[in-house]
N, C-alpha and C positions, 0 to 999 in steps of 0.2 A: 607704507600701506600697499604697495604694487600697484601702485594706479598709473597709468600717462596719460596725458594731461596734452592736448594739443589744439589749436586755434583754426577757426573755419570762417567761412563767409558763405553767405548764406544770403537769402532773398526770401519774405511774403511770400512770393508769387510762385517761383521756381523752386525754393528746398535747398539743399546744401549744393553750393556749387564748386567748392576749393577747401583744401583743408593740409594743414599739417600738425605733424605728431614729433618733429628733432626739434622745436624750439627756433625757428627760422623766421626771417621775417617772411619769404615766398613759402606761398600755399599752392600746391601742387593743384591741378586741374581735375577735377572726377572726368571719366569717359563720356559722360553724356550730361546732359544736354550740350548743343553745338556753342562753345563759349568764342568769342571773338572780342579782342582790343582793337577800336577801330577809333579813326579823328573822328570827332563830333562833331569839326563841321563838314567832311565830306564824307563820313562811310565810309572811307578806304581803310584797309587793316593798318595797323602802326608794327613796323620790325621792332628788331628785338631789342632791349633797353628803353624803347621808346615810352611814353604815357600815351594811353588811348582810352574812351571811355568802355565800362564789358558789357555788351551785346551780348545778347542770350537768345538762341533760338529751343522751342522743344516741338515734340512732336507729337504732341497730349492730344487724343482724340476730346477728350472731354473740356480743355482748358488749353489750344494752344497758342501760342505767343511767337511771332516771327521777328527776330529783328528786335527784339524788347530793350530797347534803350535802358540801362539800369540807373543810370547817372550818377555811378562810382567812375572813377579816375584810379588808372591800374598802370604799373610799370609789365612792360611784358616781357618774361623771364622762357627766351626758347634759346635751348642746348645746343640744337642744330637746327637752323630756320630753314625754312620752308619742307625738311624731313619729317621733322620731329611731330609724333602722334600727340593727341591732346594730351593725354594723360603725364606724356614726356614735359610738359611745358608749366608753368608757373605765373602764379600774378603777386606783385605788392602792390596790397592798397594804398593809396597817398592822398583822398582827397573825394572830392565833392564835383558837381557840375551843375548851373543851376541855381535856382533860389527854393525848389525841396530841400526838404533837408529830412534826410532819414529819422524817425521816433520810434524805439520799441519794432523795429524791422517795418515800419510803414511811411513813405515818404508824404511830408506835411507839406502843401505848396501855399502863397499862401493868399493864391484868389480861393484855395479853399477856405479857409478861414474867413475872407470879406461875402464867400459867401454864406458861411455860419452865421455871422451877422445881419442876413436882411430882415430875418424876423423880428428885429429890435430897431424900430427906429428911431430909437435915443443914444443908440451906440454910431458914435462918428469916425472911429477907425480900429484897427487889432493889428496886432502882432503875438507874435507866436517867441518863446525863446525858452531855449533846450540848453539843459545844465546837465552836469551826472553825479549830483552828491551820492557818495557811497553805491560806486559804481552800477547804478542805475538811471535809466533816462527820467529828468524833472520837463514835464512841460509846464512851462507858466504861460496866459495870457493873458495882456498889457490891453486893455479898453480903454480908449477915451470917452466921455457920456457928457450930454447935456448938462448942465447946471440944471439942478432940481431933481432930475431926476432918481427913481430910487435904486441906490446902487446893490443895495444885499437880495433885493427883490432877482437882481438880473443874473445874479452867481451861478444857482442849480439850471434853470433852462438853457442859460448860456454853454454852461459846461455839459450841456447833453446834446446841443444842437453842434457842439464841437467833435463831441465823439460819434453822434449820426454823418456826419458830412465827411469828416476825415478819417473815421474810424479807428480812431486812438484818444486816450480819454487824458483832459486836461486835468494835472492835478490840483493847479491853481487858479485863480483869476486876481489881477490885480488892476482895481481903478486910476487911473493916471490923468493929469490934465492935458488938456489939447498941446500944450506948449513943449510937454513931455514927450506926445507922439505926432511930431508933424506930418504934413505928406505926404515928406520924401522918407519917411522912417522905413528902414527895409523890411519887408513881410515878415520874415524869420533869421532871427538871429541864433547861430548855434554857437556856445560859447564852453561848449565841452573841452576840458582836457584828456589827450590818452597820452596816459606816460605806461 
């Protein structure tokens, strides 16, 4: 059909930031905005080969972001270090940073989520967990609730107060026993495969 067919990465906030089009795993750097691989626990830039998380600065009079931590985890692919123009340079994605976890290009954290929850105070814990049947993002959430309490009554507000607060809409809700969601159960589980 003449089409090519190539793979980007991309941010809510920022817009496309990397992209290739030969089938590779590194995604070439667009010119702008100022992209940086740096350690996440000091800020300092990571050389080349290294993993560092990407730092995004822009220079948006209307919306702009300095320093924006993105909490992706990037190998940093430079040709010639400390020469080489942005656009010369490359990133592969390899991972997360964090207990966000990216949904539909919005990260879900998930004191958002317990805070989705305070309007119910029959609901005693949540978690969040991100599937990708038929390569789209599932979000389900796992509630634990009171005995007695009415569980079909809490589905539709819950799932609304999850898409006001995090702004991304849950597709499911599933009730669980306390025994199910302890604690120490981590906020969100993302149990996506990419092959």
């Amino acid at each position: 059909f003449g089409l090519a067919v190539g793979n980007c990465y991309a941010t809510a906030e920022l817009g496309l930031l990397a992209l290739d089009t030969a089938g590779q795993m590194a995604m070439n750097l667009l010119p702008q905005p100022v992209i940086q691989l740096v350690d996440p626990d000091t800020g300092q830039d990571v050389g080349p080969g290294e993993v560092g998380e990407v730092v995004v600065t822009n220079f948006s009079r209307a919306y702009p972001l300095i320093r924006f931590g993105t909490g992706d985890m990037a190998v940093n692919v430079d040709p010639n270090p400390g020469q080489s123009k942005q656009e010369d340079r490359a990133i592969i994605l390899v991972g997360r940073r964090g207990e966000a976890v990216k949904v539909r290009g919005m990260f879900v954290h998930p004191n958002q989520l317990r805070f989705a929850i305070r309007p119910f105070p029959v609901v005693n814990a949540i978690q969040g967990l991100v599937s990708r049947p038929e390569d789209r993002d599932f979000l389900t959430i796992r509630i634990a609730v009171d005995q007695g309490a009415d569980h079909q009554a809490l589905v539709e507000p819950l799932k609304e107060s999850v898409r006001a607060v995090c702004r991304v809409r849950a597709d499911e809700i599933i009730i669980v026993t306390a025994d199910e969601l302890p604690a120490d159960a981590p906020g969100m589980l993302d149990e996506r495969e990419w092959n």
